[in-house]
N, C-alpha and C positions, 0 to 999 in steps of 0.2 A: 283595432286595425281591420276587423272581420264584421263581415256584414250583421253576426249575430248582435253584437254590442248595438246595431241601429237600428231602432224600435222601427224607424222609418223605412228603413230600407226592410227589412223584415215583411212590412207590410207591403210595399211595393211585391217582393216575392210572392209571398201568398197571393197578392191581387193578378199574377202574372200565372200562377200556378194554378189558379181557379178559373181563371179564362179560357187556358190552355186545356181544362179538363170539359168545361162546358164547349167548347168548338170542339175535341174528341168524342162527344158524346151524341150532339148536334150531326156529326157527320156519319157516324154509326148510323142514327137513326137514320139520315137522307138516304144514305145508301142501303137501309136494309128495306124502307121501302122501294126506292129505285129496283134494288134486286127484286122484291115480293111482286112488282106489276111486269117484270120484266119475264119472269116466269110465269107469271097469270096469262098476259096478252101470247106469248110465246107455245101457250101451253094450250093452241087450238081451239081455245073458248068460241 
């Protein structure tokens, strides 16, 4: 009755879980450069 018993759905999970970690990590990065030029440009150069 539980999602563990479906190999299938298991995978669906995982595959949902691994997206959700590369768009986390994706946006880390956009925004820590956003932040880095935002400080650069701001910082009188």
């Amino acid at each position: 009755m539980g999602y563990r018993d479906d190999p299938e759905a298991r995978s669906t999970l995982h595959a949902a879980f691994t997206g959700l970690a590369f768009a986390l990590v994706f946006l880390a990065v956009v925004a820590g450069i956003s932040f880095y030029w935002a400080a650069y440009l701001s910082g009188g150069h």
